[in-house]
OpenMM code with the backbone's topology and positions (N, CA, C; nanometers):
from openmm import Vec3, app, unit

residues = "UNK UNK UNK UNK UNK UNK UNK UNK UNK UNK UNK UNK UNK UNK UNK UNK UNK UNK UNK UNK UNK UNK UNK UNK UNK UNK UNK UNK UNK UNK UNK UNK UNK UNK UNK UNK UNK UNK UNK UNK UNK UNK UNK UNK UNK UNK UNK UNK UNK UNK UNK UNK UNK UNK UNK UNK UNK UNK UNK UNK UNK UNK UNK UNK UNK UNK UNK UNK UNK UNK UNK UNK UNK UNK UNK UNK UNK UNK UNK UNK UNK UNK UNK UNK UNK UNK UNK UNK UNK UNK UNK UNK UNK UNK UNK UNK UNK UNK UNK UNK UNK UNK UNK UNK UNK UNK UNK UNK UNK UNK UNK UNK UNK UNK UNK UNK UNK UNK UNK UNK UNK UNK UNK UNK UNK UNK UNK UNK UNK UNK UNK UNK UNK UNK UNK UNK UNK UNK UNK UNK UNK UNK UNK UNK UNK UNK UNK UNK UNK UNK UNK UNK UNK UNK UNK UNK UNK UNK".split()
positions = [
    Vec3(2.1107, -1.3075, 0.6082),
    Vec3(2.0420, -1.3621, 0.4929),
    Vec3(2.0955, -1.2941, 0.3672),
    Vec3(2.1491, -1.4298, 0.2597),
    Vec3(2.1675, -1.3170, 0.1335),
    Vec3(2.0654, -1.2468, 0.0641),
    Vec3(2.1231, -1.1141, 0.0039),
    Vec3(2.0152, -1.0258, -0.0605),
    Vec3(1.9933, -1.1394, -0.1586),
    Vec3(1.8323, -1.1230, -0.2326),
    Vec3(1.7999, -1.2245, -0.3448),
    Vec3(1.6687, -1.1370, -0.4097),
    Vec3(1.7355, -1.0549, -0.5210),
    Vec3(1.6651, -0.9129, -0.5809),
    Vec3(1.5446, -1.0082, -0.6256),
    Vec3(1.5384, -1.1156, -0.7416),
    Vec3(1.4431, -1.1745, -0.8246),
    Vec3(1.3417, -1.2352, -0.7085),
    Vec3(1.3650, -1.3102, -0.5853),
    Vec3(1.2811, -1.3292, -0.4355),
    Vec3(1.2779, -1.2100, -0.4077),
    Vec3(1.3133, -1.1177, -0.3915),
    Vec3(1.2325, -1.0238, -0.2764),
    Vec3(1.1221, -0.9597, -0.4071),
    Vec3(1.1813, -0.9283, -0.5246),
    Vec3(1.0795, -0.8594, -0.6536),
    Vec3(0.9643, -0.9488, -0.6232),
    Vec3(0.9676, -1.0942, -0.6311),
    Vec3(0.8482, -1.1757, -0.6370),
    Vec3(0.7437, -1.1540, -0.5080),
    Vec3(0.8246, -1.1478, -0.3982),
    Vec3(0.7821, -1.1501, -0.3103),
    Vec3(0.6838, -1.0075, -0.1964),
    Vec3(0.7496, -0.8915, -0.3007),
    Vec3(0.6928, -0.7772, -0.3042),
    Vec3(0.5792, -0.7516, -0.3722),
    Vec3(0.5767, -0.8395, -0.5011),
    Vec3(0.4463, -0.8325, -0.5373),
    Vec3(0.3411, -0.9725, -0.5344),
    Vec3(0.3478, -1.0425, -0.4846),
    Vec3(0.2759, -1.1715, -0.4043),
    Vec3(0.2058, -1.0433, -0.2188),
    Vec3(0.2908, -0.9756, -0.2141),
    Vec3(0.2475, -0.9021, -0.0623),
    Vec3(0.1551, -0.7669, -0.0955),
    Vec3(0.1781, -0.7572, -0.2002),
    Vec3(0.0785, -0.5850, -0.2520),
    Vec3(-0.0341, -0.6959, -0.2912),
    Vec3(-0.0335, -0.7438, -0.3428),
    Vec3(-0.1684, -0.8629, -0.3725),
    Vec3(-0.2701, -0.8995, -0.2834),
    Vec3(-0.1826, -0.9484, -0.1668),
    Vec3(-0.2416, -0.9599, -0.0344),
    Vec3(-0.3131, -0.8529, 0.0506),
    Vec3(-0.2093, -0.7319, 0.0428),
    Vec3(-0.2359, -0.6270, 0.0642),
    Vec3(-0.3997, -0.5896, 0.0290),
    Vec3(-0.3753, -0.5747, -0.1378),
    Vec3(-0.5139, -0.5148, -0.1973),
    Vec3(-0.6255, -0.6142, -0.1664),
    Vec3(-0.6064, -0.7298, -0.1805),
    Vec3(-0.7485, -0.8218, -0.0929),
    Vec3(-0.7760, -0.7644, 0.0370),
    Vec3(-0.6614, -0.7586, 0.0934),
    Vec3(-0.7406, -0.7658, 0.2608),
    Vec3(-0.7725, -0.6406, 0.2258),
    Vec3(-0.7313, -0.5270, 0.1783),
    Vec3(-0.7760, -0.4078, 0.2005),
    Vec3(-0.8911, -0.3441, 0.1609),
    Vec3(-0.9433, -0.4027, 0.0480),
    Vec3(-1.0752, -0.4060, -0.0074),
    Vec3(-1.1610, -0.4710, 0.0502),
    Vec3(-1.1806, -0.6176, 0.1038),
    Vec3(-1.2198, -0.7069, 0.1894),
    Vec3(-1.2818, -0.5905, 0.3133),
    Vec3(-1.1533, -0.5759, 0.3917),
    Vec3(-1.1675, -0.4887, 0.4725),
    Vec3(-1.2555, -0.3585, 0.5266),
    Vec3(-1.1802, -0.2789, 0.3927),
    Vec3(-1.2716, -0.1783, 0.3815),
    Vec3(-1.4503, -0.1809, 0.3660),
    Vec3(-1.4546, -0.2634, 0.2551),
    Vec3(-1.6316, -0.2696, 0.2684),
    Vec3(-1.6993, -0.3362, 0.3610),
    Vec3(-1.6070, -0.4122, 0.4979),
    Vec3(-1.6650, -0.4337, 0.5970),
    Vec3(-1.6881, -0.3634, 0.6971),
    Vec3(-1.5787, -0.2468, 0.7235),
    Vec3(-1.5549, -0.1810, 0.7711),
    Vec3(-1.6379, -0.0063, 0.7172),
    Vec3(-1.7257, -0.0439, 0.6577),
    Vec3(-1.7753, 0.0663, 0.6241),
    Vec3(-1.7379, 0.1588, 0.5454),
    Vec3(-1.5467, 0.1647, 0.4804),
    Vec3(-1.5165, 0.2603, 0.4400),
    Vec3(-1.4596, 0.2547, 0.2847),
    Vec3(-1.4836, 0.3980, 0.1805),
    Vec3(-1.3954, 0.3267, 0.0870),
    Vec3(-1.2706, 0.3551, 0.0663),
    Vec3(-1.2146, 0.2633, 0.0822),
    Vec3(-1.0886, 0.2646, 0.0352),
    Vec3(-1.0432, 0.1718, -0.0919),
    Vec3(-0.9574, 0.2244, -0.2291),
    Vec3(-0.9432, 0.1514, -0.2885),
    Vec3(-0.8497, 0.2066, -0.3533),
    Vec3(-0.7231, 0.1444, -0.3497),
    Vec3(-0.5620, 0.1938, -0.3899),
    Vec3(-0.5488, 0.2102, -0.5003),
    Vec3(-0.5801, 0.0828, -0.5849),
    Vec3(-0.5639, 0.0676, -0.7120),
    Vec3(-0.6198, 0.1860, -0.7841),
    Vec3(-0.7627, 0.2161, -0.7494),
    Vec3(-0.8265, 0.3224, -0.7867),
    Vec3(-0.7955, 0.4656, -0.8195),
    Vec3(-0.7304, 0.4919, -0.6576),
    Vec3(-0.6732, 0.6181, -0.6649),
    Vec3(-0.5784, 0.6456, -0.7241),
    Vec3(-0.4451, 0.5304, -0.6988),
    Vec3(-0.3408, 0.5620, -0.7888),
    Vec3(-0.3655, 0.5539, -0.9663),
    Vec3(-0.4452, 0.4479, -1.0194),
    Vec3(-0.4522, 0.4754, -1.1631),
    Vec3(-0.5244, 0.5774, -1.2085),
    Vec3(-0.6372, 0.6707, -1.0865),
    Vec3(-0.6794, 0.7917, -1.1603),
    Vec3(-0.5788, 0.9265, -1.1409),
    Vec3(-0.5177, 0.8796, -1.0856),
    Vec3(-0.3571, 1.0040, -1.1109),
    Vec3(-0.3372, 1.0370, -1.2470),
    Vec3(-0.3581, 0.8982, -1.3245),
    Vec3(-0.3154, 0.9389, -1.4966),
    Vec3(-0.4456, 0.8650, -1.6085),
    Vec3(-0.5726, 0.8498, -1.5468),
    Vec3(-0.6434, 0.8260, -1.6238),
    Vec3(-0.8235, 0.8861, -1.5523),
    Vec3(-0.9116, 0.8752, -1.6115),
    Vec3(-1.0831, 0.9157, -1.5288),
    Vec3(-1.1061, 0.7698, -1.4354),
    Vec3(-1.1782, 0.7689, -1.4089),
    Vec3(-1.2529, 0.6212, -1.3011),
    Vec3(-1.2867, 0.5542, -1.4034),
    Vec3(-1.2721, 0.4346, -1.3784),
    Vec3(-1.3226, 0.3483, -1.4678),
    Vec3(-1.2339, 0.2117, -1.4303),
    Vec3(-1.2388, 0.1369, -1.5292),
    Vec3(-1.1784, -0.0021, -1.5131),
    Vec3(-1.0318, 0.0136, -1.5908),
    Vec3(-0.9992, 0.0388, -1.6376),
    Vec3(-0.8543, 0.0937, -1.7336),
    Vec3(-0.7929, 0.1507, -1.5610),
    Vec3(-0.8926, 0.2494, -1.5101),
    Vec3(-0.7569, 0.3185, -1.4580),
    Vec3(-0.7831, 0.2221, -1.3469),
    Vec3(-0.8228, 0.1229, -1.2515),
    Vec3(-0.8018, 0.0045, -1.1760),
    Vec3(-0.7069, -0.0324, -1.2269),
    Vec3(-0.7307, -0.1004, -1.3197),
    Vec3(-0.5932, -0.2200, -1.3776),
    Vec3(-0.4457, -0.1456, -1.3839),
    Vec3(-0.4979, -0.0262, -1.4018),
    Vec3(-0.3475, 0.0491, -1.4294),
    Vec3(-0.3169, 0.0636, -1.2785),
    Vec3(-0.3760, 0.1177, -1.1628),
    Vec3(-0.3201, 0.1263, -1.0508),
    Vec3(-0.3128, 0.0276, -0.9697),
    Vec3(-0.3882, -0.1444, -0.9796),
    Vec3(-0.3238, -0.2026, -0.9642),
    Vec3(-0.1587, -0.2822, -1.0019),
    Vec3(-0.1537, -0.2554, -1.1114),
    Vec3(0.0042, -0.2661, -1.2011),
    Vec3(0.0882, -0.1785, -1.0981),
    Vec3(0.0516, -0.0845, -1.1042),
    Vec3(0.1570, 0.0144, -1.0130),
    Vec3(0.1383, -0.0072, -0.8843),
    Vec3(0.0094, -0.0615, -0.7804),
    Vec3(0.0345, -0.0918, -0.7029),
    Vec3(0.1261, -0.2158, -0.6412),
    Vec3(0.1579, -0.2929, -0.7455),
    Vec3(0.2167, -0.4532, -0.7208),
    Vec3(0.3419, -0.3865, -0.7690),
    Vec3(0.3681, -0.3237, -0.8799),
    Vec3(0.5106, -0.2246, -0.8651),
    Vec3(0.5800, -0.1725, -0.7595),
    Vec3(0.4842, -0.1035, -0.7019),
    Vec3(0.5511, 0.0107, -0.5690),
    Vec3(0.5744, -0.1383, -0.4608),
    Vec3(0.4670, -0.2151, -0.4682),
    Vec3(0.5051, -0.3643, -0.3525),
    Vec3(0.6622, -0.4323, -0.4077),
    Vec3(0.6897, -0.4587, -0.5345),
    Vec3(0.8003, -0.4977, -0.5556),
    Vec3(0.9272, -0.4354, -0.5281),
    Vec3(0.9048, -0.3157, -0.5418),
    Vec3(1.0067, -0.1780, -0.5069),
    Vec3(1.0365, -0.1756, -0.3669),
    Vec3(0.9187, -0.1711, -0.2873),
    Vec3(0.9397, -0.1643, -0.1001),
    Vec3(0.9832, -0.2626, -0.0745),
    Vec3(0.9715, -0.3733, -0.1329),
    Vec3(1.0140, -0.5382, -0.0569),
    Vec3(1.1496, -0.4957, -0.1144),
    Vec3(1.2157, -0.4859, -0.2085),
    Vec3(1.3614, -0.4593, -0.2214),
    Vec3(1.3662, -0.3702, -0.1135),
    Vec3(1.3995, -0.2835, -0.0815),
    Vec3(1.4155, -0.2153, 0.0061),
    Vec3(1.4277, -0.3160, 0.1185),
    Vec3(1.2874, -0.3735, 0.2167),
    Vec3(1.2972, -0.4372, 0.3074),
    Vec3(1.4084, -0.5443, 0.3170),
    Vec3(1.4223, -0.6080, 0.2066),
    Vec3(1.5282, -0.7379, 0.1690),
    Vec3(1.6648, -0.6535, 0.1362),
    Vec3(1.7178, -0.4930, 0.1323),
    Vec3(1.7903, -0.4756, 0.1552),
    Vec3(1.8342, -0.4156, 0.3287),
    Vec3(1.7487, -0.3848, 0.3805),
    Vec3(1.7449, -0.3476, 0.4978),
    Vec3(1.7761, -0.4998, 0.5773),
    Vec3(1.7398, -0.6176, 0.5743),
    Vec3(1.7706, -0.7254, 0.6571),
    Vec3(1.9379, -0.7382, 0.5884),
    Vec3(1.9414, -0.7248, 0.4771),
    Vec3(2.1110, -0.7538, 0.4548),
    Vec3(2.2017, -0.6338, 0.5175),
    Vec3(2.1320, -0.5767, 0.4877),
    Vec3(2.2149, -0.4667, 0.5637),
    Vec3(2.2435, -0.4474, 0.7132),
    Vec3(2.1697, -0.4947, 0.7638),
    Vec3(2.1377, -0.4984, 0.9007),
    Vec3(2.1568, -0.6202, 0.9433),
    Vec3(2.2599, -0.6872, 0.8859),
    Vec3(2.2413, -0.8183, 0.9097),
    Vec3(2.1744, -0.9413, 0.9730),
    Vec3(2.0396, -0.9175, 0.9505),
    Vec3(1.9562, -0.9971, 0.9759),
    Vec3(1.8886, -1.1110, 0.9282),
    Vec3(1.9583, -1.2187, 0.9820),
    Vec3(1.9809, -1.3656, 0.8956),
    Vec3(1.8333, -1.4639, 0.9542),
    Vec3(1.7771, -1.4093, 1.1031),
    Vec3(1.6083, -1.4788, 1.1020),
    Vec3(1.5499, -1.3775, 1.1690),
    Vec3(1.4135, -1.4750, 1.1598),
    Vec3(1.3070, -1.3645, 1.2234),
    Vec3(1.2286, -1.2916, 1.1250),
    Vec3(1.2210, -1.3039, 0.9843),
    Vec3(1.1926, -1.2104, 0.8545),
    Vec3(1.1152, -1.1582, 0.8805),
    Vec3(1.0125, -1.2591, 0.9056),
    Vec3(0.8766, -1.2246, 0.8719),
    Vec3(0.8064, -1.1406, 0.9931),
    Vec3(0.8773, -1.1434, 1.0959),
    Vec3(0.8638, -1.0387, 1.1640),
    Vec3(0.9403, -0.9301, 1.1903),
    Vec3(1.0337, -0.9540, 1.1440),
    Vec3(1.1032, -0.7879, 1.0912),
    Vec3(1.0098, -0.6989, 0.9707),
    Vec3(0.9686, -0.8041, 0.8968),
    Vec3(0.9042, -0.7330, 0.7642),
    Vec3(0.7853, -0.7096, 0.8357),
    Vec3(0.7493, -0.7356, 0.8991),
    Vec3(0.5949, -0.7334, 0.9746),
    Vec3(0.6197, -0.5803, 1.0470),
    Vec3(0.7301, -0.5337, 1.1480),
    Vec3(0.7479, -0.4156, 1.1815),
    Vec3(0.7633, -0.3476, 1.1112),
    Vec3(0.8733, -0.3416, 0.9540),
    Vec3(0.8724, -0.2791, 0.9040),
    Vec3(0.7651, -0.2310, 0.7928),
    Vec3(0.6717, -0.3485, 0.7956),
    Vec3(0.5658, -0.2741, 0.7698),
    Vec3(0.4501, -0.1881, 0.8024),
    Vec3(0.4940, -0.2115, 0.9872),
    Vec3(0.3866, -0.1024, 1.0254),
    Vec3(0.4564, 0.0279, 0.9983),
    Vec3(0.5869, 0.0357, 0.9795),
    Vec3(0.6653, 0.1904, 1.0363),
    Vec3(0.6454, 0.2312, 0.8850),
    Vec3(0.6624, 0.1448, 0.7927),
    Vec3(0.6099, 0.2085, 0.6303),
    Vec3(0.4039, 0.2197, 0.6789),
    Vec3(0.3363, 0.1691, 0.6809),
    Vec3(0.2172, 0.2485, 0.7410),
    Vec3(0.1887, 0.4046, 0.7846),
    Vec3(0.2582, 0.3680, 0.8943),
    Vec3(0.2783, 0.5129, 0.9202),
    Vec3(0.3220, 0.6312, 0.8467),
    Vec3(0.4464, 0.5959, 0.7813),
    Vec3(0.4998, 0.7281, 0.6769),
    Vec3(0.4041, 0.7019, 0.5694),
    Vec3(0.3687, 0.6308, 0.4960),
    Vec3(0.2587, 0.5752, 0.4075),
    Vec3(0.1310, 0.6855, 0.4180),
    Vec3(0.0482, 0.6573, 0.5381),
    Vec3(-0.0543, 0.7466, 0.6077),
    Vec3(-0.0317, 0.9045, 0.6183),
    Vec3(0.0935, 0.9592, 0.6816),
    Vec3(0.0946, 1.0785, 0.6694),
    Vec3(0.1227, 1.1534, 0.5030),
    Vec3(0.1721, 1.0576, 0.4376),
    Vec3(0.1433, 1.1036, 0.2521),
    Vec3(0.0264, 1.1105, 0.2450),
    Vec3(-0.0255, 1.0155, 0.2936),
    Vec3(-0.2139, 1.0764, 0.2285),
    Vec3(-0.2408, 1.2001, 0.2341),
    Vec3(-0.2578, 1.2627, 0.3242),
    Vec3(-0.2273, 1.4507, 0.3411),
    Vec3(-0.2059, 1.5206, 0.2443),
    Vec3(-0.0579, 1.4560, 0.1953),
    Vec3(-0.0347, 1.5357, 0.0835),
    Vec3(-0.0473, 1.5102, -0.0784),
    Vec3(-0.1243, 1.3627, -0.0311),
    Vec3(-0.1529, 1.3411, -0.1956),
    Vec3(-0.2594, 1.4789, -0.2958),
    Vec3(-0.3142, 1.5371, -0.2395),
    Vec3(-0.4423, 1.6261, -0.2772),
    Vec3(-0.3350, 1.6744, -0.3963),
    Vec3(-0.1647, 1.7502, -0.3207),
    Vec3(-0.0811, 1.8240, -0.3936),
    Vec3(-0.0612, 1.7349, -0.5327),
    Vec3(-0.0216, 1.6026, -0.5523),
    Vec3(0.0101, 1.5298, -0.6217),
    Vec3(-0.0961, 1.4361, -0.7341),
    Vec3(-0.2100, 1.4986, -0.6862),
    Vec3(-0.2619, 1.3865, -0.7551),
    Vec3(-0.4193, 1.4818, -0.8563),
    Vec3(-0.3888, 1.4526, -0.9515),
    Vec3(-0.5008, 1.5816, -1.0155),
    Vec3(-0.6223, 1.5546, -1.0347),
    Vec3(-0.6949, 1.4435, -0.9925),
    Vec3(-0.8229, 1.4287, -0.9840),
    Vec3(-0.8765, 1.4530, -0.8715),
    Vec3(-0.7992, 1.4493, -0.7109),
    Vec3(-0.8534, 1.4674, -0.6126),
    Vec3(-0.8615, 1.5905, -0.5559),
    Vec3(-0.9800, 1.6041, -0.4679),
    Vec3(-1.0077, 1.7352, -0.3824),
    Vec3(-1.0156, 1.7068, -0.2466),
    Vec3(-1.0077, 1.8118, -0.1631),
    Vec3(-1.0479, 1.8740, -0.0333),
    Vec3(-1.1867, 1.9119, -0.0346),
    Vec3(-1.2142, 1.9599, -0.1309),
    Vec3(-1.3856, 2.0664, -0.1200),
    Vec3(-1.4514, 1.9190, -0.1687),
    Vec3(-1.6086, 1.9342, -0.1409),
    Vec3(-1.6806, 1.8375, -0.2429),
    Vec3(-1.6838, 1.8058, -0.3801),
    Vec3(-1.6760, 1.7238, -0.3879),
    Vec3(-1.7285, 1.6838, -0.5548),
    Vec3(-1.7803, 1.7879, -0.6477),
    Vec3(-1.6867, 1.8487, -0.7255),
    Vec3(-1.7896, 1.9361, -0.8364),
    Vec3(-1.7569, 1.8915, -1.0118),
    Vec3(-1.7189, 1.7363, -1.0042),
    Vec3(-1.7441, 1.6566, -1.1382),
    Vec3(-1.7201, 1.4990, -1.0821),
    Vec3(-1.7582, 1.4344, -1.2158),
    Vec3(-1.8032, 1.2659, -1.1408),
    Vec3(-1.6173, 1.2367, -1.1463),
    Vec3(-1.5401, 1.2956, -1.2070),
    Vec3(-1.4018, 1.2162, -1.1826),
    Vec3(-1.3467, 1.2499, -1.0723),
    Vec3(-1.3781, 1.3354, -0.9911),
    Vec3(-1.3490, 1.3890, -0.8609),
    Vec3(-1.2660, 1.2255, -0.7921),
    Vec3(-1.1934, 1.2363, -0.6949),
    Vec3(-1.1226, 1.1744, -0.6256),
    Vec3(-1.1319, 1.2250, -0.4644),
    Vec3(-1.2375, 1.1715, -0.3858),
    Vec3(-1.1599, 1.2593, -0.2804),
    Vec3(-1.0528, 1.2155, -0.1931),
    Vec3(-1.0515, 1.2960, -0.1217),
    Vec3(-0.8595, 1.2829, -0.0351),
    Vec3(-0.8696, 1.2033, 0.0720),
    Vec3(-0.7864, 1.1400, 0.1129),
    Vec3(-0.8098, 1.0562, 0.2204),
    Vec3(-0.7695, 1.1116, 0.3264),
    Vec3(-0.6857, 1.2609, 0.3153),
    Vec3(-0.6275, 1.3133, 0.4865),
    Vec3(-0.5362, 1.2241, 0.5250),
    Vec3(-0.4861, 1.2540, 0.6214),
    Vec3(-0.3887, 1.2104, 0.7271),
    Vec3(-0.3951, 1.0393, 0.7724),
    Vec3(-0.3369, 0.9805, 0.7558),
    Vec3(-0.3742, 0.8248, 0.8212),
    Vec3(-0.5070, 0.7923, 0.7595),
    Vec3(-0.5291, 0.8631, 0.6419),
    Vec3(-0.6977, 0.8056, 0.5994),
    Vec3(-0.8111, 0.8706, 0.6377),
    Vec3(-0.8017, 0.9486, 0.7411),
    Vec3(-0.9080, 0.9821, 0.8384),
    Vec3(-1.0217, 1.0103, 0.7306),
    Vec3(-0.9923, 1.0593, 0.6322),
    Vec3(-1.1356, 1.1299, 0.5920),
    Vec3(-1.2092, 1.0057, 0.5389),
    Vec3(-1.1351, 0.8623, 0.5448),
    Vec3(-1.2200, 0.7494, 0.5196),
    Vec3(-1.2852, 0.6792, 0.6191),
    Vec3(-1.2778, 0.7320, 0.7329),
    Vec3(-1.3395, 0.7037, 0.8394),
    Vec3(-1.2316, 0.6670, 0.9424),
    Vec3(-1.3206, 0.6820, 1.0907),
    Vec3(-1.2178, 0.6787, 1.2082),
    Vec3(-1.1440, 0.5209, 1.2064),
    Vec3(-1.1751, 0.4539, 1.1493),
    Vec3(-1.1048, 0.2962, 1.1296),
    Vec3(-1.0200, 0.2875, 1.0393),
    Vec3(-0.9794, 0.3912, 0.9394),
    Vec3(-0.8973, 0.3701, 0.8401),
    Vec3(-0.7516, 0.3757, 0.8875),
    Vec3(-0.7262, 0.4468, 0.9699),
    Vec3(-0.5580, 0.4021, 1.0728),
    Vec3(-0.5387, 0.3187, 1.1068),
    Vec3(-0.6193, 0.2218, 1.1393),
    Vec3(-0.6094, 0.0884, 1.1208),
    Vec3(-0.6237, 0.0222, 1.0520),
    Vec3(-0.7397, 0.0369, 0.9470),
    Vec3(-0.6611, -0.0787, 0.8394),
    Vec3(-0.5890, -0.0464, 0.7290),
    Vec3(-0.4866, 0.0868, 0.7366),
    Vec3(-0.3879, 0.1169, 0.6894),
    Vec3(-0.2610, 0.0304, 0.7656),
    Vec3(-0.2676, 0.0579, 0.9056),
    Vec3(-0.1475, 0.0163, 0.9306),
    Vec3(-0.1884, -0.1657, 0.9168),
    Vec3(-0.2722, -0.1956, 0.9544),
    Vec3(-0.3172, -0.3557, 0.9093),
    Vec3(-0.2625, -0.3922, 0.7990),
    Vec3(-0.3440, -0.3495, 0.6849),
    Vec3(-0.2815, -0.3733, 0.5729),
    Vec3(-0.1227, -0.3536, 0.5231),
    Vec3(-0.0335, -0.2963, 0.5224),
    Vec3(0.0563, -0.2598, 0.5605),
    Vec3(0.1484, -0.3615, 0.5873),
    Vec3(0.1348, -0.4271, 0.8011),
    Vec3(0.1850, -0.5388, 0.8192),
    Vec3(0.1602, -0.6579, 0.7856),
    Vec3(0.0052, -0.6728, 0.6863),
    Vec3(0.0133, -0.8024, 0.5935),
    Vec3(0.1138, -0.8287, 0.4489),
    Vec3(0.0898, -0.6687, 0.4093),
    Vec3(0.2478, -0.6926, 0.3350),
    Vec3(0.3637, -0.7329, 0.3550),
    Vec3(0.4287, -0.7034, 0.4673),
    Vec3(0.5346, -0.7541, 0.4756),
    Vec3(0.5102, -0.8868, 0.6159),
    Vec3(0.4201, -0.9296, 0.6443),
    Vec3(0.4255, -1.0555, 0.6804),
    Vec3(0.4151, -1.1736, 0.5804),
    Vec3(0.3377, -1.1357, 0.4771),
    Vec3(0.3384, -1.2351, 0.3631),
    Vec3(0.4070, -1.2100, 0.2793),
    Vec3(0.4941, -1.1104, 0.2455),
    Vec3(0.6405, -1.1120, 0.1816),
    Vec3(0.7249, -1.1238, 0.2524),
    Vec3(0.7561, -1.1681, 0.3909),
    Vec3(0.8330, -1.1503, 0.4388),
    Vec3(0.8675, -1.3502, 0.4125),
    Vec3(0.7471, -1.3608, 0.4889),
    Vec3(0.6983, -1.5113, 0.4707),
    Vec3(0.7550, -1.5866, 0.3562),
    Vec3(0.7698, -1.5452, 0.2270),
    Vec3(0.7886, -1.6174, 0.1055),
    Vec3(0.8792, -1.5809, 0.0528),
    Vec3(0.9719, -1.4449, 0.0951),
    Vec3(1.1016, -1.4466, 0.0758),
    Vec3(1.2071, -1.4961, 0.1825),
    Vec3(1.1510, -1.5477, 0.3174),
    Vec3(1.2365, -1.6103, 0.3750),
    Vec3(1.2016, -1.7362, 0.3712),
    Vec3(1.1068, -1.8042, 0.2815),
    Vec3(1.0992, -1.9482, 0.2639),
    Vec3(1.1541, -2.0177, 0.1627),
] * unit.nanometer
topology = app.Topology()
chain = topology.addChain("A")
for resn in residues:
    res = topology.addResidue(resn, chain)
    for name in ("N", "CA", "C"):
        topology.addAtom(name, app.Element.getBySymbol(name[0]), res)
């Protein structure tokens, strides 16, 4: 398949989209919170609605960024069908490395803690695969994850 930067850009962020529905969806069914946008825009702003919008922007960013990647990995690998389930594996194996960063976001990210809450901008950490969002969050990390690249995989090989 030829590389096609402006399709896979589109298509990276059409899949972080998807992503953040099911994952929110998800999560408050699932009992837990999880919310991406959130965490990443309070990296550089307090809680609020500013820093949502801002970490969703960057979350549909970092989706446009990985789908290049993925859409260079099928050219590279010369892989001309099957996308959407190549992107589908390769989105569980990004899950996984994905999940074990959580760990170390605490280092990276200056609103969040390990200890409890001792101000309302507090962030806490999600641990390893999520865990500290509950025993279901390894799954709908890696869930979420392979909906990204099944529905980018989907619309950049269509």
């Amino acid at each position: 398949m030829e590389f096609e930067l402006g399709r896979a850009i589109a298509s990276g962020i059409v899949g972080a989209a998807a992503m953040t529905m099911v994952t929110a969806m998800g999560a408050s069914m699932m009992g837990m919170k999880m919310d991406m946008p959130m965490t990443l825009g309070t990296m550089l702003l307090p809680p609020g609605k500013q820093a949502w919008t801002l970490g969703l922007m960057l979350h549909l960013m970092m989706g446009a960024v990985f789908f290049v990647a993925y859409a260079a990995l099928f050219r590279g690998l010369g892989l001309d069908s099957g996308i959407v389930g190549w992107s589908a594996l390769f989105g569980a194996i990004h899950a996984i490395v994905a999940g074990m960063a959580f760990g170390m976001m605490p280092a990276m990210h200056p609103r969040m803690t390990t200890e409890p809450a001792t101000h309302q901008n507090a962030i806490p950490a999600p641990g390893i695969m999520g865990l500290n969002m509950g025993t279901m969050a390894p799954m709908a990390i890696v869930l979420a994850h392979v909906v990204f690249g099944v529905v980018a995989g989907a619309i950049y090989a269509a």
